[in-house]
ZAMARGU-4260 file (C-alpha; in steps of 0.2 Angstrom, whole numbers, plus 5000, padded with zeros to 4 digits):
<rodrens>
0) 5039/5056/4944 | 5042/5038/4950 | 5039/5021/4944 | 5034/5009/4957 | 5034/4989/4953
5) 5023/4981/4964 | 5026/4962/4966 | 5015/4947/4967 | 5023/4943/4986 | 5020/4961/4990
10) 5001/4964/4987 | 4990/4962/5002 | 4979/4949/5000 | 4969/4954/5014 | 4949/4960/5012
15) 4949/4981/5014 | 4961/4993/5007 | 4981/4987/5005 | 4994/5000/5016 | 5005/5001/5002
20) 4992/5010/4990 | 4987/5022/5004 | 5006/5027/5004 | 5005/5029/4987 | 4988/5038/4987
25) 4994/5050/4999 | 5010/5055/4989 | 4998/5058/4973 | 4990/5070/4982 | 5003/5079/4988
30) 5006/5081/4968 | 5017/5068/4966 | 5016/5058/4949 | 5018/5040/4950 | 5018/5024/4937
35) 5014/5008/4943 | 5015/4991/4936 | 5012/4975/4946 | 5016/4958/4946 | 5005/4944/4953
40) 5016/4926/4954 | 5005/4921/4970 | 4987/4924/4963 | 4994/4917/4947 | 5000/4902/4956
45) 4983/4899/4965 | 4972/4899/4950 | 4985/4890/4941 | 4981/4877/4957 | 4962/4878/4956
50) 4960/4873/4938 | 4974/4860/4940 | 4985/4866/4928 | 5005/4863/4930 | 5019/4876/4927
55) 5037/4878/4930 | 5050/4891/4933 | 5064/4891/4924 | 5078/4906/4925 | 5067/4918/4935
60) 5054/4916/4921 | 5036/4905/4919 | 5036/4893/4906 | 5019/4899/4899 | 5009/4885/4888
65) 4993/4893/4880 | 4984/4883/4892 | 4995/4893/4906 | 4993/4911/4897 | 4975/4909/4898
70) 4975/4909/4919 | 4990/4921/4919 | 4980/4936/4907 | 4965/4936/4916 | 4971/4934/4933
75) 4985/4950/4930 | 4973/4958/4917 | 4957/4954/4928 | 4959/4950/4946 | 4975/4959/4950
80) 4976/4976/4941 | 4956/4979/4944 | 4960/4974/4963 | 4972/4990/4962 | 4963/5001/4952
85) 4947/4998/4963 | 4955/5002/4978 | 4966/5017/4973 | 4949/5024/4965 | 4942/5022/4984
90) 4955/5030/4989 | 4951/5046/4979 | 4964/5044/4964 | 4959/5045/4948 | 4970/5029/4943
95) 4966/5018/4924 | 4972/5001/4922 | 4981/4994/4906 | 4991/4982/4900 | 5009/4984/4894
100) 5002/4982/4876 | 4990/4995/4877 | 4994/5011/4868 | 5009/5007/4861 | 5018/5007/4876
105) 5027/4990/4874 | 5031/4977/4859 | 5039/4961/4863 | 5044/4944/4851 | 5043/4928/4860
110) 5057/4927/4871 | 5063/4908/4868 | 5050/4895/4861 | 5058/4884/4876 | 5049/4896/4887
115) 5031/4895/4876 | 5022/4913/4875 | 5034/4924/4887 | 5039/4941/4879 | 5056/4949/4877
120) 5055/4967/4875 | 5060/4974/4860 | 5053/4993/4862 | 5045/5005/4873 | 5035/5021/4869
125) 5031/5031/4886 | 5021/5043/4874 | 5004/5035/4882 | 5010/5035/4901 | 5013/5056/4898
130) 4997/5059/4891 | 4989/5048/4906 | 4999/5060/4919 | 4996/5075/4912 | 4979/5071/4909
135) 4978/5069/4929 | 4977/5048/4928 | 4988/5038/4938 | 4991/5022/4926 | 4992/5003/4933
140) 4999/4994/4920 | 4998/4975/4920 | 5014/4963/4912 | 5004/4960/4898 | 5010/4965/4881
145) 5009/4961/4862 | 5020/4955/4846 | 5021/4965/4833 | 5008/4951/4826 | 4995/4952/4837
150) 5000/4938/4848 | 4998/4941/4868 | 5012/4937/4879 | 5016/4935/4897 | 5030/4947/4903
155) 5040/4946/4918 | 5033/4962/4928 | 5051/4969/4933 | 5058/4968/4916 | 5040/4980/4912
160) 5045/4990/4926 | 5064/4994/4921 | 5060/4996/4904 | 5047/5011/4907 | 5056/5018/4922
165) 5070/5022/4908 | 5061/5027/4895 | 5052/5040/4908 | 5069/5044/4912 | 5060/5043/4933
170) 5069/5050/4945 | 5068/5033/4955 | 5063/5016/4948 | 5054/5007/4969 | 5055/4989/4966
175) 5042/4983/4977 | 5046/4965/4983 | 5048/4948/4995 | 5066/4952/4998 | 5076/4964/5008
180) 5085/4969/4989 | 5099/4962/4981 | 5111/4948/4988 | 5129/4945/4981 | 5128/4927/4985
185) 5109/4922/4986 | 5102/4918/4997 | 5114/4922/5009 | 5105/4936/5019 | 5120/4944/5026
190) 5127/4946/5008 | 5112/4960/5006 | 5120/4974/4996 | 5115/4992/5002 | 5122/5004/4986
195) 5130/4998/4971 | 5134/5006/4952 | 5128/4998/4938 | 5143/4994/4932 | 5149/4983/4948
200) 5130/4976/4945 | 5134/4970/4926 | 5150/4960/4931 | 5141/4951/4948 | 5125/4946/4940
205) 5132/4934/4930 | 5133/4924/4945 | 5116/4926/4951 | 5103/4912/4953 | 5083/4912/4952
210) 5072/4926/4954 | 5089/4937/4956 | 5093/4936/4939 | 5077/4947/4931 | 5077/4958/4947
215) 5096/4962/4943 | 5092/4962/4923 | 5077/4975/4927 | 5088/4987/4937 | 5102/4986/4922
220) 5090/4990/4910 | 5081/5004/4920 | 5099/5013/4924 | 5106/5012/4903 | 5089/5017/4899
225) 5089/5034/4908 | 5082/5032/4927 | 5092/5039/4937 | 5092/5026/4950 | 5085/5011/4957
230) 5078/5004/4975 | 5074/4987/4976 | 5066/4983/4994 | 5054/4971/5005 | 5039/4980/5001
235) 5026/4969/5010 | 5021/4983/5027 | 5019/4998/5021 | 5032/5008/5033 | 5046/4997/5022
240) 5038/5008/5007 | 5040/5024/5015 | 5057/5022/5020 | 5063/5016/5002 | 5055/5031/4995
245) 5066/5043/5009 | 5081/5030/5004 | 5083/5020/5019 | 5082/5005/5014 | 5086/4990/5001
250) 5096/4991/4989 | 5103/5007/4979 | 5107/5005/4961 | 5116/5021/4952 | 5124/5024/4936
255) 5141/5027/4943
</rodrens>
């Protein structure tokens, strides 16, 4: 089993089926069992532009005003995860879309009232995602989870990703993304680094900038947490994502 983080930047957002998800389709056939959960920053951004409404970025993370969460749950929880489950259904694979609240799978407190309804993760429970796979169901889960007092809050998709990929002890954690994996000194290109332990990961991300910061934090979490590693790659053409899955390509994270 394998949990595959599909990101915003990655998804096809051309009319008919998206590459990626025939790769995927194909390998669950063949019997393989796969989690996914997606992001959506790009069609997040453009209904955020539609409705005029403003947002920033701040550390990696959207500051999320209730006005914001609004736009960002249904265009995760609506356009973006149905867009997924619609096609992998077409595809002949009997895939469910959920949020990360749903089932108990994740609770979350509010992260920092600075960052407004963003959720920290304060427990998984993969029980769910086991009875989805045995049952035959290949789950799409969107970064939506839930405080422990009802409250709804906007999740940042890789943090979701590492935190089940560990709990699921996967054998790989495929962090699908815009970039060719981790860079040492972003966004220096030629600082791209192609295996590293977890360890050596902890002491150089505290240096990191930007959107490094919770691709880094993800990979940590989903290493301590029990996957048993980690590939973090370009994932926007679909041969990228059959290469990282044969490990030849982005970056490896191990445990040691």
């Amino acid at each position: 089993m394998f949990l595959f983080k599909y990101g915003g930047h990655a998804i096809s957002n051309n009319d008919g089926i998206d590459p990626a998800l025939e790769v995927l389709a194909k390998l669950i056939k063949a019997g393989e069992q796969i989690v996914i959960v997606h992001g959506g920053g790009p069609a997040i951004n453009r209904e955020l532009e539609v409705h005029g409404v403003k947002s920033e970025m701040i550390g990696g993370l959207r500051k999320t005003t209730p006005e914001v969460f609004e736009i960002v749950q249904r265009t995760l929880c609506g356009e973006v995860l149905r867009k997924l489950v619609n096609q992998l259904i077409s595809l002949g694979i009997n895939a469910v879309g959920i949020s990360a609240g749903d089932g108990h799978l994740t609770r979350a407190e509010i992260a920092d009232p600075n960052l407004g309804l963003v959720g920290e993760l304060v427990s998984t429970n993969p029980k769910f995602l086991f009875d989805l796979l045995g049952s035959g169901f290949t789950p799409v889960i969107a970064p939506i989870s839930i405080t422990k007092q009802g409250t709804a809050v906007n999740m940042n998709a890789d943090i979701v990703a590492g935190a089940l990929g560990g709990a699921m002890l996967a054998k790989t954690v495929l962090f699908s993304t815009d970039v060719a994996g981790i860079y040492r000194n972003w966004p220096d290109t030629e600082s791209l680094i192609e295996a590293i332990c977890v360890d050596e990961l902890v002491a150089i991300s505290k240096d990191f900038r930007d959107g490094m910061i919770p691709k880094a934090q993800a990979a940590i979490n989903a290493i301590s947490s029990g996957a048993k590693s980690v590939r973090i790659f370009d994932g926007r053409e679909a041969k990228n994502i059959e290469a990282a899955i044969a490990g030849k390509l982005g970056t490896l994270v191990v445990p040691k």
